[in-house]
C-alpha positions as CSV (number, residue, x, y, z in Angstrom):
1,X,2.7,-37.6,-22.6
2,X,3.3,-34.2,-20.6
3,X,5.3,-31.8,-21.7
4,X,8.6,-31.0,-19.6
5,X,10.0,-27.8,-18.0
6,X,12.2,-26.2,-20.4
7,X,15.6,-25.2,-18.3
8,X,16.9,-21.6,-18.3
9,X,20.2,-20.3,-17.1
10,X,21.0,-17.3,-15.5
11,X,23.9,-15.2,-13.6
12,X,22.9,-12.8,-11.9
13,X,24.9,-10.0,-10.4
14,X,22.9,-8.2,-7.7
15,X,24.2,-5.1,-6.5
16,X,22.1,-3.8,-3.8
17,X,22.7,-0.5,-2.7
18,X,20.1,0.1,-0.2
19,X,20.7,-2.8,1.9
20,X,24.8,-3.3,1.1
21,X,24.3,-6.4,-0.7
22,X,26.5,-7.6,-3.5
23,X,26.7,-11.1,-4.6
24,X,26.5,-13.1,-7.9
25,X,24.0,-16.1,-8.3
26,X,24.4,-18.7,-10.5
27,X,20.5,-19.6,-11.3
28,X,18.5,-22.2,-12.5
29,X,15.2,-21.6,-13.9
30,X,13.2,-24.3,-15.1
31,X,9.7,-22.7,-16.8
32,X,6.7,-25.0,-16.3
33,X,4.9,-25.6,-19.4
34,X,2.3,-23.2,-19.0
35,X,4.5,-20.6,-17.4
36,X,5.1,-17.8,-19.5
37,X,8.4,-15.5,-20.1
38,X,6.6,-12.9,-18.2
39,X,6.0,-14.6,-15.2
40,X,9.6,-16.7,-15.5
41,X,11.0,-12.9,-15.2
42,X,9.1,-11.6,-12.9
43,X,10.7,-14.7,-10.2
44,X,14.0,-13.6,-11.0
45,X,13.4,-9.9,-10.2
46,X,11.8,-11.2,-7.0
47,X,14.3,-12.7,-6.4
48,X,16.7,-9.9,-7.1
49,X,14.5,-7.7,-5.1
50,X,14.7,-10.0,-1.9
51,X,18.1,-11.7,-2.5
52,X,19.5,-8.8,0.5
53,X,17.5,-11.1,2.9
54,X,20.2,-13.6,2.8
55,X,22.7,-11.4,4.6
56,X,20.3,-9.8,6.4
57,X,18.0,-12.3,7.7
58,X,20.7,-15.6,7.7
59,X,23.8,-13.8,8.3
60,X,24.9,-15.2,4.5
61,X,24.7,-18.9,6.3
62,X,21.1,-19.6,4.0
63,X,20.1,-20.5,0.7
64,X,17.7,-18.3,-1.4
65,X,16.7,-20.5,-4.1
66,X,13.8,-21.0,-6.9
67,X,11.3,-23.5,-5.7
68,X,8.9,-26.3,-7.7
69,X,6.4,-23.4,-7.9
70,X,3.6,-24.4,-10.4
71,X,4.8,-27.8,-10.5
72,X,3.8,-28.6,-6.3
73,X,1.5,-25.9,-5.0
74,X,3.6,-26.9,-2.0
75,X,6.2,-25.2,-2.7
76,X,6.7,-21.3,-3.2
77,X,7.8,-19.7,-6.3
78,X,11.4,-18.5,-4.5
79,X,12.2,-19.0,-1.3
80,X,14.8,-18.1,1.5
81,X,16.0,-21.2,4.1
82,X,18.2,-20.7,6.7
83,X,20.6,-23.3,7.8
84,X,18.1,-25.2,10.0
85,X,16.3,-25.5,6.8
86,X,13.6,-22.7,8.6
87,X,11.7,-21.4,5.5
88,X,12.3,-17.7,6.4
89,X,11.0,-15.8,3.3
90,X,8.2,-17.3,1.1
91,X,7.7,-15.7,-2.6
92,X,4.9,-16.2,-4.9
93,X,4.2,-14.9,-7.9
94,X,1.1,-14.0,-9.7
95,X,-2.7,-14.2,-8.3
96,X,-2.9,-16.7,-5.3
97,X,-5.7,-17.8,-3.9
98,X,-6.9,-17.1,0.2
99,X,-5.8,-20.8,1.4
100,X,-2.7,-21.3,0.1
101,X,-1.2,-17.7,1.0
102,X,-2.7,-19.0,4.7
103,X,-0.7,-21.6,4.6
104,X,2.3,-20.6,3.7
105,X,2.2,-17.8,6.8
106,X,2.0,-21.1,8.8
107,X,5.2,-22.2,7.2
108,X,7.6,-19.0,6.9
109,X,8.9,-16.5,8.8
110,X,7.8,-13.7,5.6
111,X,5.3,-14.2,2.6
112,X,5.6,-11.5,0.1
113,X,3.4,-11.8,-2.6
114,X,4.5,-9.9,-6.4
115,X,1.3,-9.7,-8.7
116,X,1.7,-8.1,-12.1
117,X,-0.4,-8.3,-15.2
118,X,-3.3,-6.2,-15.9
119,X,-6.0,-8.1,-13.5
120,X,-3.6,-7.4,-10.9
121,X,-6.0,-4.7,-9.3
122,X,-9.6,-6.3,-9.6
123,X,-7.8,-9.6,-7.7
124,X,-6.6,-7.5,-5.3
125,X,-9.8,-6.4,-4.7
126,X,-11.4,-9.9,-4.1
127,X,-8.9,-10.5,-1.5
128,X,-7.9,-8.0,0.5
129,X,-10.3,-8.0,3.4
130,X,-9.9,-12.0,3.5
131,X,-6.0,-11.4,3.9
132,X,-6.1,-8.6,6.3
133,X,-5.0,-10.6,9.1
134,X,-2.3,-12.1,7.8
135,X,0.4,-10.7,9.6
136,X,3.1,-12.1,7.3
137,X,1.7,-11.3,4.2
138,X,3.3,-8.6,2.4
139,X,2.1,-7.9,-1.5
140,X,3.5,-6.1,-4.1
141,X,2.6,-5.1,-7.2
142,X,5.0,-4.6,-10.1
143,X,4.0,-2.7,-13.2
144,X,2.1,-4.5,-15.9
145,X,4.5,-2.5,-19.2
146,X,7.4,-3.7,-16.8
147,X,6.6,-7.0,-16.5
148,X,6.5,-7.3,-20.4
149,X,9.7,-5.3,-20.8
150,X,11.1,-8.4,-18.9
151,X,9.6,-10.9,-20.8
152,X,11.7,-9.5,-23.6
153,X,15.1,-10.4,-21.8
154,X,14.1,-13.9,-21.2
155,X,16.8,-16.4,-23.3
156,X,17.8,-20.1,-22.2
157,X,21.2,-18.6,-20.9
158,X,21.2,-15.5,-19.3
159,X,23.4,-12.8,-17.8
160,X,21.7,-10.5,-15.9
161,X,22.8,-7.3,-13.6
162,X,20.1,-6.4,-10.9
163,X,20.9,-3.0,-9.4
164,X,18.3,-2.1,-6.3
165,X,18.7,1.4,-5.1
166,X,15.4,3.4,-3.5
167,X,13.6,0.9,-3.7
168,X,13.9,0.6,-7.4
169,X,15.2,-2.7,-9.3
170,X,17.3,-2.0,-12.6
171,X,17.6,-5.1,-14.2
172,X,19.9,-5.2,-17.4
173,X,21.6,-7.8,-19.7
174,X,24.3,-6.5,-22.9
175,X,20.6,-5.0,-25.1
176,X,18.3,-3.8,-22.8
177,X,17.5,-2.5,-19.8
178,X,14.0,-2.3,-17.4
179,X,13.4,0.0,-14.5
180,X,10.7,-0.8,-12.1
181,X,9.2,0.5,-8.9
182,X,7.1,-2.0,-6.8
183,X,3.4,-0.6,-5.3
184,X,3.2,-1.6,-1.5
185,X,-0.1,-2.9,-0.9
186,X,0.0,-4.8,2.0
């Protein structure tokens, strides 16, 4: 028998300084069995990070949601449709391969990548010549001790303040709180 998604909730309040974007999203997580809290995290602050892109890019007439992620390699982690449906942004998380980071530049307007543990460097390394073309492609890299720090704030109901000024994401809930500055590298 295989094991379900376990559901999270969370409301997020993202307050977005550098781009003028303030909203609240009610979110629903669901963690793939062998998804950990980490990486859960790290799709919200993606998410927080590019949620701006809804007024920006689909004048606020768009939904930014999480998609099936692990569950259909199909689908991105988080993505940005516009009303059409038009995939607009495309957001994976972790260490994708060459093909399927191809493919989704065939199908979105933006692919931004946000890699994060500690193997985050020696991957990069494999794949950046084999990416270089990929016009679309954006990567990021968030901070491995950050990454954990959000790990921490991971519960089945969640609410959550995002703050993005500089470039910088605060993200908060009522114990703790978890500054981090994503690398460019592509």
């Amino acid at each position: 028998m295989a094991l379900k998604s376990t559901i999270f909730k969370a409301q997020l309040s993202v307050a977005d300084i550098d781009h003028a974007y303030y909203a609240d999203h009610a979110l629903t997580l669901a963690r793939h069995p062998s998804e950990n809290d980490e990486r859960m995290m790290v799709r919200l602050a993606a998410l927080a990070l590019s949620a701006h892109e809804l007024q920006s890019t689909c004048g606020g007439d768009g939904t930014l949601a999480f998609g099936a992620g692990l569950s259909n390699p199909d689908e991105p982690d988080v993505w940005l449709r516009d009303y059409t449906q038009r995939a607009r942004l495309w957001i994976e998380v972790g260490q994708p391969e060459e093909k399927p980071l191809v493919r989704a530049c065939s199908k979105a307007d933006v692919v931004q990548v946000f890699c994060f543990n500690h193997a985050a460097e020696i991957w990069w390394r494999g794949l950046e010549n084999k990416v270089a073309r990929l016009d679309k492609l954006q990567v990021w890299r968030i901070p491995t001790a950050a990454s954990q720090e959000m790990a921490l704030m991971a519960e089945r109901s969640m609410q959550l303040q995002a703050t993005v000024q500089e470039g910088s994401l605060m993200l908060s809930d009522a114990r703790r709180m978890v500054e981090l500055t994503c690398e460019r590298w592509k």
